[in-house]
PDB file of N, CA, C and O in Angstrom, chain B, residues numbered from 101:
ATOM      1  N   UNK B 101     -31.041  -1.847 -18.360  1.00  0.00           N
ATOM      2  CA  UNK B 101     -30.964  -1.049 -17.157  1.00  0.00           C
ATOM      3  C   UNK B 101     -29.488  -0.860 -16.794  1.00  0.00           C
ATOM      4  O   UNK B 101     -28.793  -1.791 -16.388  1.00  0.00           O
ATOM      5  N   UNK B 102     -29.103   0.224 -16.939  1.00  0.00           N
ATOM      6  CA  UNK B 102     -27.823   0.519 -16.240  1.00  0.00           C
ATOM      7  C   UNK B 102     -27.273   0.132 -14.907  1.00  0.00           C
ATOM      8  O   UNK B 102     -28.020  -0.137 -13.966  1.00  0.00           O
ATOM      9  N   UNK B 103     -25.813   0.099 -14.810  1.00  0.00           N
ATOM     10  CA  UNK B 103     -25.599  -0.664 -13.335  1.00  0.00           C
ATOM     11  C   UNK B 103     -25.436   0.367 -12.436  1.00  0.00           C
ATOM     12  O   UNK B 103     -24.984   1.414 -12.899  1.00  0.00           O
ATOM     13  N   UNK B 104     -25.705   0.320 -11.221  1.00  0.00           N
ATOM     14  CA  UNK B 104     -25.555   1.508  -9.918  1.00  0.00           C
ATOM     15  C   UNK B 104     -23.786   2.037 -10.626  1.00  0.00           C
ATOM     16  O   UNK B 104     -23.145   1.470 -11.511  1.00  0.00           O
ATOM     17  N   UNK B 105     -23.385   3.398  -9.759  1.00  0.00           N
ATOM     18  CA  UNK B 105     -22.137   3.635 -10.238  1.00  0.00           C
ATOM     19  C   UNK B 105     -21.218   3.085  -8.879  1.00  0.00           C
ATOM     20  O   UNK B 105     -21.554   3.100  -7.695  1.00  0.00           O
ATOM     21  N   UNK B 106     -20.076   2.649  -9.431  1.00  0.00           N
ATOM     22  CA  UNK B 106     -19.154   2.099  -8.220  1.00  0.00           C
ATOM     23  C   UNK B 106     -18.845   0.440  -8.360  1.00  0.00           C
ATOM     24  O   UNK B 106     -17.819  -0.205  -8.140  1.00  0.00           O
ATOM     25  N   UNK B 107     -20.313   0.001  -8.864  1.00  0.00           N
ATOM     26  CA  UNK B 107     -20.705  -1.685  -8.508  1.00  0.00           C
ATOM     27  C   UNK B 107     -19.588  -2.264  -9.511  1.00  0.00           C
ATOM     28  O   UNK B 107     -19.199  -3.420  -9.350  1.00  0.00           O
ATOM     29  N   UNK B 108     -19.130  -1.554 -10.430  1.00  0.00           N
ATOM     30  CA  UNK B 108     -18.515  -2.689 -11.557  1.00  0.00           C
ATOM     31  C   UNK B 108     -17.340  -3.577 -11.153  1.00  0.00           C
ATOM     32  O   UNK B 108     -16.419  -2.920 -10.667  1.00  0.00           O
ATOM     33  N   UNK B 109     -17.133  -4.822 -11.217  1.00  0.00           N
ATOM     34  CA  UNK B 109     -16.551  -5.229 -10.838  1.00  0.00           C
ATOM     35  C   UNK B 109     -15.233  -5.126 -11.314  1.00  0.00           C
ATOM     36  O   UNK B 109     -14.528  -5.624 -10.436  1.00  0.00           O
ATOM     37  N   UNK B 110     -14.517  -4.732 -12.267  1.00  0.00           N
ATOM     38  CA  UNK B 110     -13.703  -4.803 -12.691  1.00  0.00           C
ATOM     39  C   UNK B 110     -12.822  -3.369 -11.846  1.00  0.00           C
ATOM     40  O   UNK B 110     -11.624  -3.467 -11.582  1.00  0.00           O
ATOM     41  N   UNK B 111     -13.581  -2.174 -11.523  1.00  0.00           N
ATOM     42  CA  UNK B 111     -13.521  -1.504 -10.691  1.00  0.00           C
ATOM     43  C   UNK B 111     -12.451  -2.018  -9.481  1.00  0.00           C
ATOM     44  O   UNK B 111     -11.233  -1.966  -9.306  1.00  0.00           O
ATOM     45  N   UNK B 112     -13.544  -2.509  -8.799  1.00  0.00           N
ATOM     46  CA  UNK B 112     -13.408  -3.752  -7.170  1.00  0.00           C
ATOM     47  C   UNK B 112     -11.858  -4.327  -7.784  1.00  0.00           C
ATOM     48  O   UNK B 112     -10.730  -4.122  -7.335  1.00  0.00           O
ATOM     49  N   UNK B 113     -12.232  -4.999  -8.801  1.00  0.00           N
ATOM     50  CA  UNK B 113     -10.745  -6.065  -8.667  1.00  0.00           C
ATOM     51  C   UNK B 113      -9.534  -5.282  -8.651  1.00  0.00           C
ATOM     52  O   UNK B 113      -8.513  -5.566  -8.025  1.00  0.00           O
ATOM     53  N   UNK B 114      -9.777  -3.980  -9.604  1.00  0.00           N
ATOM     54  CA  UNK B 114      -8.254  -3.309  -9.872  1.00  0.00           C
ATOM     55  C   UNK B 114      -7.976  -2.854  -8.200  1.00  0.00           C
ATOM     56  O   UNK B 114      -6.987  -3.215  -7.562  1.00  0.00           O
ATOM     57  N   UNK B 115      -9.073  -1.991  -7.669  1.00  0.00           N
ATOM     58  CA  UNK B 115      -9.072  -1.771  -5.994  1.00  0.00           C
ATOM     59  C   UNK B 115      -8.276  -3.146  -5.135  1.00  0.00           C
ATOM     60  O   UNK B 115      -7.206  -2.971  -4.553  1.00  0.00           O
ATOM     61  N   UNK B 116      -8.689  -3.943  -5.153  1.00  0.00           N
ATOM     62  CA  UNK B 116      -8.680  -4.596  -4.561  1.00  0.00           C
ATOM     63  C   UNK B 116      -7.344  -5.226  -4.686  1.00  0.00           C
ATOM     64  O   UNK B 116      -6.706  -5.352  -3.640  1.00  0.00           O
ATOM     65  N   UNK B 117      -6.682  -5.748  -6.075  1.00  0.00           N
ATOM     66  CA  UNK B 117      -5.655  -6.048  -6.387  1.00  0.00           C
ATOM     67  C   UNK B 117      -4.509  -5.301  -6.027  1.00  0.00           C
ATOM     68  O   UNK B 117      -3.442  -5.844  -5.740  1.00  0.00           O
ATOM     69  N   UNK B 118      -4.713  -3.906  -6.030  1.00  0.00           N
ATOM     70  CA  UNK B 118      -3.763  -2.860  -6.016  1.00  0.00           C
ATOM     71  C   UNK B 118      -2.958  -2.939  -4.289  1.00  0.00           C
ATOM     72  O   UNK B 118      -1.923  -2.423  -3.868  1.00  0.00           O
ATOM     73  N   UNK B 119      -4.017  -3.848  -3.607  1.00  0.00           N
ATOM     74  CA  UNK B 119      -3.699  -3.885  -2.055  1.00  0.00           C
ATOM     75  C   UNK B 119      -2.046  -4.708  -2.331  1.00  0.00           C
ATOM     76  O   UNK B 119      -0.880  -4.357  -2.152  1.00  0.00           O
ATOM     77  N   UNK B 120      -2.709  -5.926  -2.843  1.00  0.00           N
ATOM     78  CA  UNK B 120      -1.212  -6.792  -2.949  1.00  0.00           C
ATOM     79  C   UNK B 120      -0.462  -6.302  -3.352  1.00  0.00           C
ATOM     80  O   UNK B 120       0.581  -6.755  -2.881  1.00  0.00           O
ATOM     81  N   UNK B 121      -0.232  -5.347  -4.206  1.00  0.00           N
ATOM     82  CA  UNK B 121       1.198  -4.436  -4.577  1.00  0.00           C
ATOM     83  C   UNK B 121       2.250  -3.567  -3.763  1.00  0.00           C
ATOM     84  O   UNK B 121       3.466  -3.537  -3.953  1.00  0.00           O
ATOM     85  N   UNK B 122       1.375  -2.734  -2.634  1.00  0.00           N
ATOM     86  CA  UNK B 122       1.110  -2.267  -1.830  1.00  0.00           C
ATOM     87  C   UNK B 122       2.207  -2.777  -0.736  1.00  0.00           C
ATOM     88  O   UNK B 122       3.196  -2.103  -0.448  1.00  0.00           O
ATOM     89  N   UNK B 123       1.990  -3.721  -0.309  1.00  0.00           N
ATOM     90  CA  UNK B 123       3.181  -4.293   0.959  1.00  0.00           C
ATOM     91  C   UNK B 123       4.458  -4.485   0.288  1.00  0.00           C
ATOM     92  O   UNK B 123       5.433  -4.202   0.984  1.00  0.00           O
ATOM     93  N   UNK B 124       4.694  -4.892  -0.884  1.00  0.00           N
ATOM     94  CA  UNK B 124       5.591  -5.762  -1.300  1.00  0.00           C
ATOM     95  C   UNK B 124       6.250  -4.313  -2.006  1.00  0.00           C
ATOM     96  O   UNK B 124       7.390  -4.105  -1.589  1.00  0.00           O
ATOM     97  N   UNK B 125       5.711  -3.195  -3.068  1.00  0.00           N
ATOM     98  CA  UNK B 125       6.670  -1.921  -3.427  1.00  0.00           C
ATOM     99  C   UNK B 125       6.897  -1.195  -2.302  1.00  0.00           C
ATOM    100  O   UNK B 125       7.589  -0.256  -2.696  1.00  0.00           O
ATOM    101  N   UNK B 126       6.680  -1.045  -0.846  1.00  0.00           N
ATOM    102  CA  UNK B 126       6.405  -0.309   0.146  1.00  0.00           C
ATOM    103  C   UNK B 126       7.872  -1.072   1.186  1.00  0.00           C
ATOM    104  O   UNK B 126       8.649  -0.555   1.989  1.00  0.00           O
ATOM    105  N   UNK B 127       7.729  -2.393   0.703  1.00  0.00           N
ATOM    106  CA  UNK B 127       9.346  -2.715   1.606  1.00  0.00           C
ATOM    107  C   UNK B 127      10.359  -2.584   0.755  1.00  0.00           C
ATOM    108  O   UNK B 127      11.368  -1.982   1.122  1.00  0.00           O
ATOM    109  N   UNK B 128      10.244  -3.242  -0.799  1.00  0.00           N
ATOM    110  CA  UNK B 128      11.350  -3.054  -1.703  1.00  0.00           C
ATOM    111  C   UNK B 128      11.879  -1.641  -1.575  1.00  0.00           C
ATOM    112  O   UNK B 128      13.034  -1.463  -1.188  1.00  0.00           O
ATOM    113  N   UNK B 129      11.024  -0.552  -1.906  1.00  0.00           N
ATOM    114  CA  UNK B 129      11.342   1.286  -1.659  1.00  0.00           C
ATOM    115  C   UNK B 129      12.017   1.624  -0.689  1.00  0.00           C
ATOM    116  O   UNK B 129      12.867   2.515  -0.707  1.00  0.00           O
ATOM    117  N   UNK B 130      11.609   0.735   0.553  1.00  0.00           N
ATOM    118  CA  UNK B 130      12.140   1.086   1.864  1.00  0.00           C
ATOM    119  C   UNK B 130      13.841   0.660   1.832  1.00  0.00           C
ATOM    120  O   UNK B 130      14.823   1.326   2.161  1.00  0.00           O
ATOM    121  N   UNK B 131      13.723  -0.768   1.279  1.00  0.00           N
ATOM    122  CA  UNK B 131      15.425  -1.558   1.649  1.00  0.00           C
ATOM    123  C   UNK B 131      16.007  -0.630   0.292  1.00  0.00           C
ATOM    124  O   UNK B 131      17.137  -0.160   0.433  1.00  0.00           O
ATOM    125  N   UNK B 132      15.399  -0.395  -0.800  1.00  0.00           N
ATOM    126  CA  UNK B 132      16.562   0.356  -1.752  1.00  0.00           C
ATOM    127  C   UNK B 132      17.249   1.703  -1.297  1.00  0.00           C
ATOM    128  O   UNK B 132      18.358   2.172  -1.552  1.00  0.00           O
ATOM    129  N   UNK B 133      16.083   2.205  -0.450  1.00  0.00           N
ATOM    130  CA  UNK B 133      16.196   3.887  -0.156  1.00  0.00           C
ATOM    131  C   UNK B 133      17.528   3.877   1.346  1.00  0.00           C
ATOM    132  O   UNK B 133      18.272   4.693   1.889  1.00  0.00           O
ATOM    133  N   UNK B 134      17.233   2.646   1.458  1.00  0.00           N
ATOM    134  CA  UNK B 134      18.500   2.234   2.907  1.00  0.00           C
ATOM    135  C   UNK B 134      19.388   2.067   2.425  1.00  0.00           C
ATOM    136  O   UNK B 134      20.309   2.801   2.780  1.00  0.00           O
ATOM    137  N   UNK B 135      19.675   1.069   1.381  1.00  0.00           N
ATOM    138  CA  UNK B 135      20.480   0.508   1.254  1.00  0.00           C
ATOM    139  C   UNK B 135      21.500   1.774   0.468  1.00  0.00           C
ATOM    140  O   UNK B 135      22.713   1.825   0.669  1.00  0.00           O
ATOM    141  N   UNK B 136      20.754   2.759  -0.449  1.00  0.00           N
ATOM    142  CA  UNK B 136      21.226   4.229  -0.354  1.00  0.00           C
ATOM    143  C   UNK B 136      22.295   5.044   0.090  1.00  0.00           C
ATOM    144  O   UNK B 136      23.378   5.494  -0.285  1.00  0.00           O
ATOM    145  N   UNK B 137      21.360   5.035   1.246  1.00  0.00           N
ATOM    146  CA  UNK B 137      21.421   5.568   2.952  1.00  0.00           C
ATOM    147  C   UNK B 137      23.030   5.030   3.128  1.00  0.00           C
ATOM    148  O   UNK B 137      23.967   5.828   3.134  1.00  0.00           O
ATOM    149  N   UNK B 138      23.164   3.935   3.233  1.00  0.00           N
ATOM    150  CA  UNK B 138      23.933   2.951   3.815  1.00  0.00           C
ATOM    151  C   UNK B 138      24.810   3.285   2.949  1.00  0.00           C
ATOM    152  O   UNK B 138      25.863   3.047   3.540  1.00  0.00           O
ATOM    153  N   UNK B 139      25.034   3.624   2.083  1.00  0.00           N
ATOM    154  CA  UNK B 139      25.952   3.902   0.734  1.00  0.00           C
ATOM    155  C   UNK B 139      26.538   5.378   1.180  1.00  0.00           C
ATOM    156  O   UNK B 139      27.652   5.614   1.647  1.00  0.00           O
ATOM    157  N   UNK B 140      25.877   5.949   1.009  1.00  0.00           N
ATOM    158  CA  UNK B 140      26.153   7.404   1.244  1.00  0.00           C
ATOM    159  C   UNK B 140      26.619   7.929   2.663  1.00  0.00           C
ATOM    160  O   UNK B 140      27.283   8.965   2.704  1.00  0.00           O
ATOM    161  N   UNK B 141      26.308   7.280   3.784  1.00  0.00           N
ATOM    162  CA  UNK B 141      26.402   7.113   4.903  1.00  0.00           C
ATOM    163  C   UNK B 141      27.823   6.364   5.478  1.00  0.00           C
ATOM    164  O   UNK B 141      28.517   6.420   6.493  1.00  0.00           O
ATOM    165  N   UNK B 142      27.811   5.570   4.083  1.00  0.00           N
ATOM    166  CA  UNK B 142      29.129   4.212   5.053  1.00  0.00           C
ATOM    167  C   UNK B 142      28.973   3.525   6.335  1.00  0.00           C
ATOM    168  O   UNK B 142      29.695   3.502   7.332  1.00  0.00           O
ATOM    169  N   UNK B 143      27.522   2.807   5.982  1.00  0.00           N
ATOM    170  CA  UNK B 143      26.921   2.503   7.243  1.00  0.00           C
ATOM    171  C   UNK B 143      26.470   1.037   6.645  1.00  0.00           C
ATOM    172  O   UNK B 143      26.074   0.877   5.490  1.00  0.00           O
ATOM    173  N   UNK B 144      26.577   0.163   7.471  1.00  0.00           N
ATOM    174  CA  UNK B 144      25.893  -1.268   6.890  1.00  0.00           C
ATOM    175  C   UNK B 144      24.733  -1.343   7.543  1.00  0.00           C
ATOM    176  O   UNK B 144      24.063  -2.273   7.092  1.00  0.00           O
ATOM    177  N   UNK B 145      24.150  -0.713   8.493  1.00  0.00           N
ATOM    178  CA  UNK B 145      22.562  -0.571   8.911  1.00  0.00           C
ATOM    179  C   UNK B 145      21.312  -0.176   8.746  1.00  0.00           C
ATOM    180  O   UNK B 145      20.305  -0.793   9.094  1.00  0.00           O
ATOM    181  N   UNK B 146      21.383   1.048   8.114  1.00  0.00           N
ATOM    182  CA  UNK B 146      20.407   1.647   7.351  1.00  0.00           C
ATOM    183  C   UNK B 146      19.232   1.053   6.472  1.00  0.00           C
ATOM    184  O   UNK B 146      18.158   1.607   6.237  1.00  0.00           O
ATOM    185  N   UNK B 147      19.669  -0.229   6.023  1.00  0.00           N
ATOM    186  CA  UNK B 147      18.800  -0.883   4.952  1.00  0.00           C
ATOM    187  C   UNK B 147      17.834  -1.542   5.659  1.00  0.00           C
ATOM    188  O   UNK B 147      16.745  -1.799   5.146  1.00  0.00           O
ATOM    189  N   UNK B 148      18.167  -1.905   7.007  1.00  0.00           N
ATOM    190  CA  UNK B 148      17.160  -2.358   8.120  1.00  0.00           C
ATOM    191  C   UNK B 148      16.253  -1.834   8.277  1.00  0.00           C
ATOM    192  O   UNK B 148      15.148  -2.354   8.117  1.00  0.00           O
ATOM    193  N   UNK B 149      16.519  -0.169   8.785  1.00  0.00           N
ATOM    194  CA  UNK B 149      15.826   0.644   9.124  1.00  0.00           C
ATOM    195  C   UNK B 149      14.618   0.920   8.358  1.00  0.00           C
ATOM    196  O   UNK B 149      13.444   0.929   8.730  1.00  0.00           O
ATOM    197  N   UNK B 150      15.197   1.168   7.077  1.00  0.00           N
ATOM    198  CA  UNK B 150      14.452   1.126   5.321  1.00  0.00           C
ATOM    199  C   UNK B 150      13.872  -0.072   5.560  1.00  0.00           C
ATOM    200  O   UNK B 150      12.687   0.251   5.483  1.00  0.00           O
ATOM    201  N   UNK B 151      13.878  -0.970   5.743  1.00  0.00           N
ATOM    202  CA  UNK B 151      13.030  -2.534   5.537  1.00  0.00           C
ATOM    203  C   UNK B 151      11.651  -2.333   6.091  1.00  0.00           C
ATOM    204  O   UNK B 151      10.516  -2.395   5.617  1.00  0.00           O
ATOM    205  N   UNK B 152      12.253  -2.025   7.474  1.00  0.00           N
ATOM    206  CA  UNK B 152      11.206  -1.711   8.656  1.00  0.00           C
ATOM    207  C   UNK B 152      10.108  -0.735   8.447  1.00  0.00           C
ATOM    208  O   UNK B 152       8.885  -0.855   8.521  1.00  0.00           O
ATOM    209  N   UNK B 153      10.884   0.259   8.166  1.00  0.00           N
ATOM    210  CA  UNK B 153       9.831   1.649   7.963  1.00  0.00           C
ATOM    211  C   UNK B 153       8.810   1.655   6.898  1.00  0.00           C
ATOM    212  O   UNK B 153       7.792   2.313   7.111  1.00  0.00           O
ATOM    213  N   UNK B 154       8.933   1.020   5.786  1.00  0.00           N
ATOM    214  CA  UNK B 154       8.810   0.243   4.338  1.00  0.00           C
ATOM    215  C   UNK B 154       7.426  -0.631   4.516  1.00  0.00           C
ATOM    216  O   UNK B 154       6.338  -0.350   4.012  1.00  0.00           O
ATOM    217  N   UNK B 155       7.710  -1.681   5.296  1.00  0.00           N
ATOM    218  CA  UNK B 155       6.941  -2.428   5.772  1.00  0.00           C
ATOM    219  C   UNK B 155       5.901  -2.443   6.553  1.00  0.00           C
ATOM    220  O   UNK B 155       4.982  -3.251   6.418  1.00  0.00           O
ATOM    221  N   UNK B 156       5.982  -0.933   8.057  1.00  0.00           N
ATOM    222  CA  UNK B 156       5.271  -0.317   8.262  1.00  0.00           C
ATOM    223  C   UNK B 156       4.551   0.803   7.312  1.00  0.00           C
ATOM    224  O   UNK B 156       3.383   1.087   7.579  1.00  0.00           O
ATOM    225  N   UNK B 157       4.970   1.222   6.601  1.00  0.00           N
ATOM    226  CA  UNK B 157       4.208   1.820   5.766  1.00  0.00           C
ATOM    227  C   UNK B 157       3.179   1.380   4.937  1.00  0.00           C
ATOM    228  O   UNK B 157       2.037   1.837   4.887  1.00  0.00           O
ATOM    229  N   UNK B 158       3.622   0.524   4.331  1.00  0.00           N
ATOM    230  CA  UNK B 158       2.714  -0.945   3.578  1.00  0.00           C
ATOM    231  C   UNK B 158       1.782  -0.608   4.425  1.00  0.00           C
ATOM    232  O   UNK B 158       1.175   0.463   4.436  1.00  0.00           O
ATOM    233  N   UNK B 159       1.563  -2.076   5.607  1.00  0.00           N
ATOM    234  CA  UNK B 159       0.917  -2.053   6.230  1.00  0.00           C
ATOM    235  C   UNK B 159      -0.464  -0.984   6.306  1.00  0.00           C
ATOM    236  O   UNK B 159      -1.650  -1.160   6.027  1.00  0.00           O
ATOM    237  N   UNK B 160       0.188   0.016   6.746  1.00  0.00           N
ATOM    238  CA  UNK B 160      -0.209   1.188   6.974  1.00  0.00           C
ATOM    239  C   UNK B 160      -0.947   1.728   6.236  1.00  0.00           C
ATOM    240  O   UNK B 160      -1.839   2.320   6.844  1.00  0.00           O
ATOM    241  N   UNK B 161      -1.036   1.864   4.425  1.00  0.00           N
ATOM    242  CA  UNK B 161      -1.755   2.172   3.667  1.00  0.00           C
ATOM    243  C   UNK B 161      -2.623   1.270   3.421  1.00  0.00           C
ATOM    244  O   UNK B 161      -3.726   1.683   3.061  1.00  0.00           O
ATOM    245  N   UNK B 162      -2.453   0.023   3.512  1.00  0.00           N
ATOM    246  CA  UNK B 162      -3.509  -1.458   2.949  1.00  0.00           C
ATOM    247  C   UNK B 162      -4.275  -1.092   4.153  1.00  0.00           C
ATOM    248  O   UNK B 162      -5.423  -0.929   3.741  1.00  0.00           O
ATOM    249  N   UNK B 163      -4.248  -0.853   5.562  1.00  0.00           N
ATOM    250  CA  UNK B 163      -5.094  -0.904   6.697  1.00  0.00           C
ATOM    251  C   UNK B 163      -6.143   0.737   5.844  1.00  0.00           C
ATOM    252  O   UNK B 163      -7.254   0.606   5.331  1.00  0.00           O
ATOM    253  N   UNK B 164      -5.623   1.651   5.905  1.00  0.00           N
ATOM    254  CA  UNK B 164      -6.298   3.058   5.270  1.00  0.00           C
ATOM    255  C   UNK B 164      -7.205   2.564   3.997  1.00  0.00           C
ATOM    256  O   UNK B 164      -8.332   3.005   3.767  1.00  0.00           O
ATOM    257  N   UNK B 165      -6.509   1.545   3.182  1.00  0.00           N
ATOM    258  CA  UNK B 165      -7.190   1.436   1.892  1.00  0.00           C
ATOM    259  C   UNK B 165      -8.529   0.455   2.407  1.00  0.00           C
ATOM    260  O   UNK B 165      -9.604   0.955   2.076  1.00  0.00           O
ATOM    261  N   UNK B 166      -8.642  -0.844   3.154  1.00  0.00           N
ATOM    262  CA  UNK B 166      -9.556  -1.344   3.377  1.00  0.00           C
ATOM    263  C   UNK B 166     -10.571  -0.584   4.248  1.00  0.00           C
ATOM    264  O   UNK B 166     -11.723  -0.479   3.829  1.00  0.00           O
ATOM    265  N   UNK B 167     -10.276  -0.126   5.253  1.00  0.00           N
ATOM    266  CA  UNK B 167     -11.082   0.945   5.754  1.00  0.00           C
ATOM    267  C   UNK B 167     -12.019   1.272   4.935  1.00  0.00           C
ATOM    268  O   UNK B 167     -13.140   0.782   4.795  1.00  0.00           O
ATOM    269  N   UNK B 168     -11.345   2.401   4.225  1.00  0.00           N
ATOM    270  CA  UNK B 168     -11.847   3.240   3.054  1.00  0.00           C
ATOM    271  C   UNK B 168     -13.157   2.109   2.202  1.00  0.00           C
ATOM    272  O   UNK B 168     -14.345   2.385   2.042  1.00  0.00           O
ATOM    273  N   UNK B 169     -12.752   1.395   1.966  1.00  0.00           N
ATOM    274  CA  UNK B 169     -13.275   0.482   0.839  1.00  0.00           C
ATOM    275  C   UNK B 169     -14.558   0.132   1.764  1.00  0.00           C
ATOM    276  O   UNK B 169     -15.697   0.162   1.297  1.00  0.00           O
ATOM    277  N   UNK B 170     -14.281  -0.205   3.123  1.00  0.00           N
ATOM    278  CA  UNK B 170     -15.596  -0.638   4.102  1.00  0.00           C
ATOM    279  C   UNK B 170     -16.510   0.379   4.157  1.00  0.00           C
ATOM    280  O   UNK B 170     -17.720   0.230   4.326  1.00  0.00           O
ATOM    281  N   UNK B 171     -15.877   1.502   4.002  1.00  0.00           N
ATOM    282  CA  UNK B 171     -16.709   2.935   4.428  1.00  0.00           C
ATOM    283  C   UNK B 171     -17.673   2.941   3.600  1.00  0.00           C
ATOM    284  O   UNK B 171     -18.882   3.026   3.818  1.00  0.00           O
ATOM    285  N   UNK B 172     -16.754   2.789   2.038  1.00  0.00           N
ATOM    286  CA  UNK B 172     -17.992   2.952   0.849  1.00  0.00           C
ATOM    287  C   UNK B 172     -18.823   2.233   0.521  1.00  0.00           C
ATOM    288  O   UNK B 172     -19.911   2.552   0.041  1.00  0.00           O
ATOM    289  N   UNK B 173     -18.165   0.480   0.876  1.00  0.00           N
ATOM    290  CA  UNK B 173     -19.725  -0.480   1.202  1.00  0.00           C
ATOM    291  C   UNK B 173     -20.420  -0.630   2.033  1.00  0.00           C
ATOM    292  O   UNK B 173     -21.369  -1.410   1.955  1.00  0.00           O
ATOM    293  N   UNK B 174     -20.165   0.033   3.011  1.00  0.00           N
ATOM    294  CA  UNK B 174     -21.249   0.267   4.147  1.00  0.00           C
ATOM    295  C   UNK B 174     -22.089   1.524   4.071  1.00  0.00           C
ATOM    296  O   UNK B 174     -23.115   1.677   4.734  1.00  0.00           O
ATOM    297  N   UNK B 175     -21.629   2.359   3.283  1.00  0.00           N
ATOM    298  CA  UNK B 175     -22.398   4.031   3.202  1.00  0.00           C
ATOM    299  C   UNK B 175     -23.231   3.659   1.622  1.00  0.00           C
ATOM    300  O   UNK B 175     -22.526   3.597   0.615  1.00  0.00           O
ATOM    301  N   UNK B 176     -24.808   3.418   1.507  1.00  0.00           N
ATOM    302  CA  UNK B 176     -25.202   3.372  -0.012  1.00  0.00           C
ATOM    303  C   UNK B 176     -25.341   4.605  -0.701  1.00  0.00           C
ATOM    304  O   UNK B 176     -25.493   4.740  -1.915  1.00  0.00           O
ATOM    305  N   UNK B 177     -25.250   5.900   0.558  1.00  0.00           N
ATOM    306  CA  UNK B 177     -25.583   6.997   0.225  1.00  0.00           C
ATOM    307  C   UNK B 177     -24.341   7.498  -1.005  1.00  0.00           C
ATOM    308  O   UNK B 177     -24.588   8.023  -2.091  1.00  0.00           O
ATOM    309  N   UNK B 178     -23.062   7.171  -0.479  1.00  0.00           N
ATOM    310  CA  UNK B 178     -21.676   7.702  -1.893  1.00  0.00           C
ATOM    311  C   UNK B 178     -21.744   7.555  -2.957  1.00  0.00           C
ATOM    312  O   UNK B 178     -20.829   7.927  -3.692  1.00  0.00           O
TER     313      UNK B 178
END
C-alpha cells in the first residue's frame, strides 16, 4: 500500500532541518552585507544594523515556515 503524499519522513526532516539554517545564514548575510556597508560607507556601524535586520529576518521566515508547516498538518484536505 502506498504512503499518503506529503507523510514521508525524510520530506519532514529536510523541512524541518532547513529551519536551523535559517537563523544562523540570515544573521551571517546580514553582518557581511554591513560590514560591506561599513566599508564602502567608512562607517564602523553598519554591521550592527546588518546583525539586527539579519536576525530579524531569520526569525521572521522560521515563524512563516512553521506556520506554514501547521497549516498543512492541520488541513488533511492539501
Amino acid at each position: 500500500m502506498p504512503k499518503p503524499p506529503g507523510k514521508d519522513p525524510l520530506v519532514a526532516l529536510a523541512r524541518y532541518s532547513e529551519i536551523g539554517f535559517m537563523i544562523p545564514a540570515a544573521v551571517l548575510l546580514g553582518y557581511f552585507l554591513g560590514k560591506l556597508a561599513d566599508y564602502w560607507l567608512h562607517t564602523k556601524w553598519l554591521y550592527l544594523v546588518g546583525l539586527l535586520f539579519g536576525a530579524v529576518v531569520g526569525f521572521w521566515q522560521v515563524i512563516r515556515m512553521a506556520l506554514g508547516a501547521f497549516k498543512k498538518d492541520a488541513d488533511p484536505d492539501e
